[in-house]
N, C-alpha and C positions, 0 to 999 in steps of 0.2 A: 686426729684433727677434730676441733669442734663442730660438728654440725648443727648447729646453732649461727654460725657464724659465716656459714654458706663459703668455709674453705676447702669440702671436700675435691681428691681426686676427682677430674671431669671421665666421664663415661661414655658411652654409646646412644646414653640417653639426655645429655648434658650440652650447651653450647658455652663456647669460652667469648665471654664478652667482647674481648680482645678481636676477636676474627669478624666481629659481626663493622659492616659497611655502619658508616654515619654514627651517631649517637647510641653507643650501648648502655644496652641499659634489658633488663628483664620483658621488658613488653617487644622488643626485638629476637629476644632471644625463644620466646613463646612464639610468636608468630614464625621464627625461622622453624619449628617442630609442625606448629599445628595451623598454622594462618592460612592455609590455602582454601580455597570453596570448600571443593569435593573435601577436603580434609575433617572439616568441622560436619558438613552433612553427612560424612558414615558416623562419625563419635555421635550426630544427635539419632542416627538409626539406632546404633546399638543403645546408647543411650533410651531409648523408646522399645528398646524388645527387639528390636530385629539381629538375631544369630547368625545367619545362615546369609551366603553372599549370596543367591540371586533376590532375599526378600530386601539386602540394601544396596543393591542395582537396583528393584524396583522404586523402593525408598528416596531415593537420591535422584533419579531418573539420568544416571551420569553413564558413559559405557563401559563394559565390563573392565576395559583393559586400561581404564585407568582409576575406577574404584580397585583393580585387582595391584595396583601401584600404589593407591593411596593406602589400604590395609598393609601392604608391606613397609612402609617409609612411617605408620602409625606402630606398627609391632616393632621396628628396631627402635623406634622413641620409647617405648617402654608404655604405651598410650593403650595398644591395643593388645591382647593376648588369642592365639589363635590353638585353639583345643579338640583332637583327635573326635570324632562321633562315628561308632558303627565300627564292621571292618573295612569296608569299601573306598578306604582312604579321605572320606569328607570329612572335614572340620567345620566346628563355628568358630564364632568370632566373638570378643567379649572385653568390655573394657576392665582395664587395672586398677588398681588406686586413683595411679596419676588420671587415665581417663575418666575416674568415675570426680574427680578433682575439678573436670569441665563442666559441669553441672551446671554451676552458679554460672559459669560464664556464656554456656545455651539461655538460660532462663532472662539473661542478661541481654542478650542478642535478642530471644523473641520480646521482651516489654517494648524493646529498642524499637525493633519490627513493627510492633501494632501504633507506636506512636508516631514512627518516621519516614517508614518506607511503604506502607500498606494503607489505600484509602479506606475509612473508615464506613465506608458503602460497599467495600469491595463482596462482592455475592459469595466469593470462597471464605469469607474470614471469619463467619461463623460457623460451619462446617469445618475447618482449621482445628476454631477453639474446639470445638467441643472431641474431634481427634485426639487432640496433644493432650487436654485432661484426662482422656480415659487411657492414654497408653501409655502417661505419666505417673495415674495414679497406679495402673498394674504393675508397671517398673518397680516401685518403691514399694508396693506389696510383697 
């Protein structure tokens, strides 16, 4: 099959247009993977450095037992990958392709943010910026 022509096999990581309610279409089929809150604030944790699930419970400020659902429902999307550390059984956590794919679409949500949903007096939003730059630019470091 061409994959170019987006006729592959559907996967485990894949939605079939067909099954999605209302108008299918690719922004349904994204949002059915990654559209949820908690969803998109663990990908912008790891996205920002944070490995290790209690620094994106702290991150997220979401509870445990549903960032601990959200990384699993992100790892069978193919979104997140989750990787052995020590002997003591901990893992971290760490985005794939596809997750690191979400990029543009965080960077897109925060422009969105500072222009439509955040006053622009607001006291935390410079303290925000100047967070997100430094742990953006050591990501990409």
């Amino acid at each position: 099959m061409d994959a170019g022509r987006g006729d592959e096999m559907p996967d485990a990581t894949t939605i079939v247009l067909a099954d999605l309610p209302g108008r299918p279409c690719p922004v349904a089929a994204s949002l059915e993977l990654v559209g949820e809150r908690w969803a998109l604030l663990v990908v912008r944790e790891l996205w920002l450095g944070a490995h290790r699930f209690t620094q994106i419970v702290r991150g997220t400020g979401a509870p445990r037992d549903r960032i601990a659902a959200r990384l699993r429902a992100l790892e069978a999307a193919g979104v997140v990958e989750r990787r052995p550390v020590g002997a003591a059984g901990r893992h971290e956590y760490h985005l794939t392709a596809a997750g690191m794919d979400l990029a543009p679409v965080l960077e897109a949500l925060l422009a969105w943010g500072r222009a439509h949903a955040v006053r622009a007096d607001d006291p935390d939003l410079a303290a925000s910026e100047r967070l997100h730059a430094a742990l953006v630019g050591a990501a990409r470091d």
